[in-house]
C-alpha positions in Angstrom: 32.2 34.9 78.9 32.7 34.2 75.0 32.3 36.9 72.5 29.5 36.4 70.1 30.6 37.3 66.6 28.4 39.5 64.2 26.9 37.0 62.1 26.6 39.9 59.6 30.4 40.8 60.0 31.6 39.1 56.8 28.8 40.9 54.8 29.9 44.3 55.7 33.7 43.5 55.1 33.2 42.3 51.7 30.7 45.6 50.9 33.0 48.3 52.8 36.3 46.6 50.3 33.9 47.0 47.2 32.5 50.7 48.0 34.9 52.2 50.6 38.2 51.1 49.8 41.1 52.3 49.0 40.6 55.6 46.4 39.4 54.4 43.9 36.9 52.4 45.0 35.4 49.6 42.8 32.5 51.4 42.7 30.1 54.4 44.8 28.3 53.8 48.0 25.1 55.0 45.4 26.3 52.5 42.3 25.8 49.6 44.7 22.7 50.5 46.4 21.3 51.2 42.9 22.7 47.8 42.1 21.2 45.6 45.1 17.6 47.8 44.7 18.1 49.7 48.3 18.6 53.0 49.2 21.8 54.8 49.8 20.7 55.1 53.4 20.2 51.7 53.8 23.4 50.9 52.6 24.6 53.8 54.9 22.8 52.1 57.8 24.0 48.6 57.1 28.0 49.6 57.1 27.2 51.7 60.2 25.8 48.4 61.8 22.5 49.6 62.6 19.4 47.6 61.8 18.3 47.0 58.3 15.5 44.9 56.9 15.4 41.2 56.1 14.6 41.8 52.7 17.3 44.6 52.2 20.0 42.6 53.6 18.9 39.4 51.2 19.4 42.0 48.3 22.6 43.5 49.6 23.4 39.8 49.8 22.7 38.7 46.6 24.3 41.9 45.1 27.6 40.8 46.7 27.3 37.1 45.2 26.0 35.6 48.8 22.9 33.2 49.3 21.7 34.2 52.7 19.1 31.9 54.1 17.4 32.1 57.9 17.5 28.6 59.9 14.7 27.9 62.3 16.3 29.4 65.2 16.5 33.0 63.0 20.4 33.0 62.8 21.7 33.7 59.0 23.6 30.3 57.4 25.2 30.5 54.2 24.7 28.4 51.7 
């Protein structure tokens, strides 16, 4: 049976190289949440993989320089 990647895995690798890193990291877990207009337990959630809201994950998205939009059949295409 094929593997089904995590259509949200390339978000979370670009956010965990700009806030967890390598000490010192570009900037705090908090400095970018305060950034994309989220809480730090959002971002928390997001890098942990749980569930986070549509609208967080479009700012999280837009804070990291990515246009996120949803296709008719709800899966995530970037443009």
């Amino acid at each position: 049976m094929p593997q089904t990647r995590d259509p949200l895995a390339d978000i979370r690798a670009r956010l965990r190289a700009l806030v967890v890193a390598p000490v010192p990291s570009t900037m705090t877990q908090r400095a970018f949440a305060r950034r994309a207009g989220v809480s730090n337990a959002t971002i928390s959630r997001f890098l942990q993989g749980k569930n986070v809201t549509v609208r967080d994950l479009f700012k999280v998205c837009a804070a990291l320089g990515l246009r996120w939009r949803l296709t008719a059949n709800g899966k995530g295409k970037r443009s």
